[in-house]
C-alpha positions as CSV (number, residue, x, y, z in Angstrom):
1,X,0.0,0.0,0.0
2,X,1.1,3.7,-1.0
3,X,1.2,6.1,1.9
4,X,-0.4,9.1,1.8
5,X,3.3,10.4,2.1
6,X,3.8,9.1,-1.1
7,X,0.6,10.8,-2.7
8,X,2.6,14.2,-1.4
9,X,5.7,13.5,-3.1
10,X,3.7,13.7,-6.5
11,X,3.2,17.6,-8.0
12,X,-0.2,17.5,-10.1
13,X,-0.9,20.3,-11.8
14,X,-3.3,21.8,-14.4
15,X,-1.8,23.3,-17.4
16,X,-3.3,24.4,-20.9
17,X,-2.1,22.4,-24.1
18,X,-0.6,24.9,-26.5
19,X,0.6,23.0,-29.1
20,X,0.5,19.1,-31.1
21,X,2.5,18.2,-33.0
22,X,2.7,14.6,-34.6
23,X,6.0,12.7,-33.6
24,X,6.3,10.0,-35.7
25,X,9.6,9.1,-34.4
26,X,8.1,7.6,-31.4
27,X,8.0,3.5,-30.8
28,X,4.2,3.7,-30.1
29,X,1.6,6.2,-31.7
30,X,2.3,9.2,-29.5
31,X,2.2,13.5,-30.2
32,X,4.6,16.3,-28.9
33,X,2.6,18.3,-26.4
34,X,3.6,21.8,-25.4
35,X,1.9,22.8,-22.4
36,X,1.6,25.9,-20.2
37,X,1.3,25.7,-16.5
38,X,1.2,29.2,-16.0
39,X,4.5,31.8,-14.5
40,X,5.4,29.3,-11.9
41,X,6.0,26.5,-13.7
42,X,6.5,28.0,-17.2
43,X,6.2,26.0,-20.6
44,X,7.1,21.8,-20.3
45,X,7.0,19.4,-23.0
46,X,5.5,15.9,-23.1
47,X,5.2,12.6,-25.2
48,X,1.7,11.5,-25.1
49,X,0.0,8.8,-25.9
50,X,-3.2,10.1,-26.8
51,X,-3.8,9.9,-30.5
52,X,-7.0,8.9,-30.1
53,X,-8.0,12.4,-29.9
54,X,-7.6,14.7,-33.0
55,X,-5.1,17.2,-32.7
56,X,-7.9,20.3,-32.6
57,X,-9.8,18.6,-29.4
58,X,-6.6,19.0,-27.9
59,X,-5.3,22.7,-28.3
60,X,-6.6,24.6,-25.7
61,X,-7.2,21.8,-23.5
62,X,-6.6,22.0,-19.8
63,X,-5.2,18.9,-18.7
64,X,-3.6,17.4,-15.0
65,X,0.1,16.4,-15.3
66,X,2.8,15.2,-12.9
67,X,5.1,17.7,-13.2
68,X,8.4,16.8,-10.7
69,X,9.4,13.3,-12.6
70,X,12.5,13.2,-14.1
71,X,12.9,14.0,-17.9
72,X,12.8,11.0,-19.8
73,X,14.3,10.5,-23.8
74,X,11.4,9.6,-26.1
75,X,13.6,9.2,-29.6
76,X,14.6,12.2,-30.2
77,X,12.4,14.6,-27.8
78,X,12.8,15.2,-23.9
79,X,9.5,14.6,-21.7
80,X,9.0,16.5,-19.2
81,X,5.7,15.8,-17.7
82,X,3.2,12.9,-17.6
83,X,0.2,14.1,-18.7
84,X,-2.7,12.2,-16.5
85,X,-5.7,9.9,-18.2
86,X,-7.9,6.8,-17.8
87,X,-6.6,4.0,-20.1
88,X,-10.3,2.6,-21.4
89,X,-10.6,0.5,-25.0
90,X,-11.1,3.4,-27.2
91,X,-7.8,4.8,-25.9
92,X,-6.6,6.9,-23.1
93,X,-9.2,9.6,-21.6
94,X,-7.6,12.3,-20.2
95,X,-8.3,13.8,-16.7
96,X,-9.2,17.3,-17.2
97,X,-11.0,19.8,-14.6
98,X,-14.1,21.3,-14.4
99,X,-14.1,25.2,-15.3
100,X,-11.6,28.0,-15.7
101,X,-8.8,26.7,-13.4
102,X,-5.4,29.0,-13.0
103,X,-2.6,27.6,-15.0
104,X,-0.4,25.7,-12.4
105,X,-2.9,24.9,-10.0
106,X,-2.1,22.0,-8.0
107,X,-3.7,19.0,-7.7
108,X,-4.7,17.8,-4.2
């Protein structure tokens, strides 16, 4: 069992996708998310696995990510958050939030 120490340790945050970008380069269908979490945090990149979605539903999308992992290589890009979702059939649903939430909001 996870403490609830552990939960702490994790930074969630809401940020606002500003770009997609395809990235074909990557081992599974993925895209290259820019994201904004506001003046805190600044801009962060991530590899996502959400092509399920079409590249419009996702600009402008507020979206929860973990935001203190480590960067980690995808091919040729640098990930630097793991953007949050429910893994169903049709794909991964991404956890969003309900509203207009301040860019960098954490998660609690």
């Amino acid at each position: 069992m996870a403490s609830y120490q552990d939960f702490e340790k994790l930074d969630m945050r809401v940020g606002r996708i500003i770009r997609v970008e395809d990235f074909p380069k990557a081992k599974k269908p993925a895209y290259k998310l820019t994201i904004d979490f506001g003046e805190q945090i600044g801009i962060r990149h991530s590899s996502a696995q959400i092509t399920n979605y079409q590249k419009q539903q996702l600009e402008g999308r507020l979206v929860v990510a973990v935001v203190n992992f480590p960067p980690k290589q995808v091919a040729d890009f640098v990930s630097e958050v793991l953007v949050l979702g429910a893994l169903t059939e049709e794909g991964v649903k991404l956890i969003g939030v309900d509203g207009d939430v301040k860019l960098g909001s954490r998660i609690a």
